[in-house]
N, C-alpha and C positions, 0 to 999 in steps of 0.2 A: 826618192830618186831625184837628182841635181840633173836638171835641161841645162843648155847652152842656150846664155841669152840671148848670143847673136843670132843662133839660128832659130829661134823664136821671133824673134825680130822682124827677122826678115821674112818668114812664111807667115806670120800675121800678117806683118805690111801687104804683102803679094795676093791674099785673100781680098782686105779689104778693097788695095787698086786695082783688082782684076777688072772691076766694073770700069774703068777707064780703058780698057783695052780696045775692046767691039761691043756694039750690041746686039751679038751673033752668041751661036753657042761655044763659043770660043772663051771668053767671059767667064761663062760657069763652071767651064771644066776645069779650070785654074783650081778651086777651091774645092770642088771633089777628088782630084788628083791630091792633093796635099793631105784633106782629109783622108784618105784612104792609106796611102803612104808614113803621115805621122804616129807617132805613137803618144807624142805631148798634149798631154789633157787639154792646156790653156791654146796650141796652136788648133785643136780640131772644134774646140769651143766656139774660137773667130770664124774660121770658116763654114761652120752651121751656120754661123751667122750672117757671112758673107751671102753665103747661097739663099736664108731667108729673104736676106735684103735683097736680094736677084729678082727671087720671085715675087716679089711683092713691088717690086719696080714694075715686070713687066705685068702683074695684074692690073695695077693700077693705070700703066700705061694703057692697056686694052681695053678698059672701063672709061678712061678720059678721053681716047681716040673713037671711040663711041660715042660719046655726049659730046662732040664736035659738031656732029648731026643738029644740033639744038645748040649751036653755039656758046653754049657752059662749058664746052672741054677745053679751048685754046685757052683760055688763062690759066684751067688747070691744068694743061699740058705745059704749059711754062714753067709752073708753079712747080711741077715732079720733074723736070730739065734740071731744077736751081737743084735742088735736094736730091739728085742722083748723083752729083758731080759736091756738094757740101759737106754730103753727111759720111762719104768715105772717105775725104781730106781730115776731120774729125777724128776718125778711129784711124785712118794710118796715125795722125800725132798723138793718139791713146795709148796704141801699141806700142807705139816706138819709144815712148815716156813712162810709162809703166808698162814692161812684157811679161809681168807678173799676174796682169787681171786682164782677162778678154773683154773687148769692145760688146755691149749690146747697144743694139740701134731703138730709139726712143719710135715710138708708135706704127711699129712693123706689126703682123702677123705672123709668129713663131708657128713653121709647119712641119720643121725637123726639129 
């Protein structure tokens, strides 16, 4: 079966920028709306992937916001700032360059 590139394109994209939106549950819904809604292997592919990368933001967020206490968290809280805002500028220009093969994000926890 032949997708439309364009509109692969662009619900990739929208998965993986969702995370630029808020860091409310507003964010996440983007990519389970889509997911649920699509029927394109490679667009629900990204957005499992979006949503792993969600969650695995705000675990790590809640693990470094913790070791704050003992003063280890604030570089690593900087350190997960640079990488929640990099590593989906990356996969939007994956997506949008090849809409053929979905984005996986390098050193996540796949829990979908």
């Amino acid at each position: 079966m032949e997708y439309d590139s364009d509109k692969r394109k662009l619900f990739s994209a929208l998965c993986h920028g969702s995370v630029f939106i808020s860091a409310t549950g507003i964010s996440i819904g983007i990519p389970i709306a889509i997911l649920l809604i699509s029927d394109d292997p490679i667009v629900k592919e990204n957005a499992q992937e979006s949503l792993n990368f969600h969650l695995n933001i705000w675990l790590y967020g809640l693990i470094f916001g913790i070791l704050t206490v003992v003063l280890i968290g604030w570089p690593l809280l900087g350190l997960l700032f640079l990488v929640s805002w990099i590593m989906p500028i990356l996969a939007i220009l994956q997506v949008l360059s090849n809409p053929d093969q979905s984005y996986r994000y390098p050193f996540i926890f796949r829990i979908l």
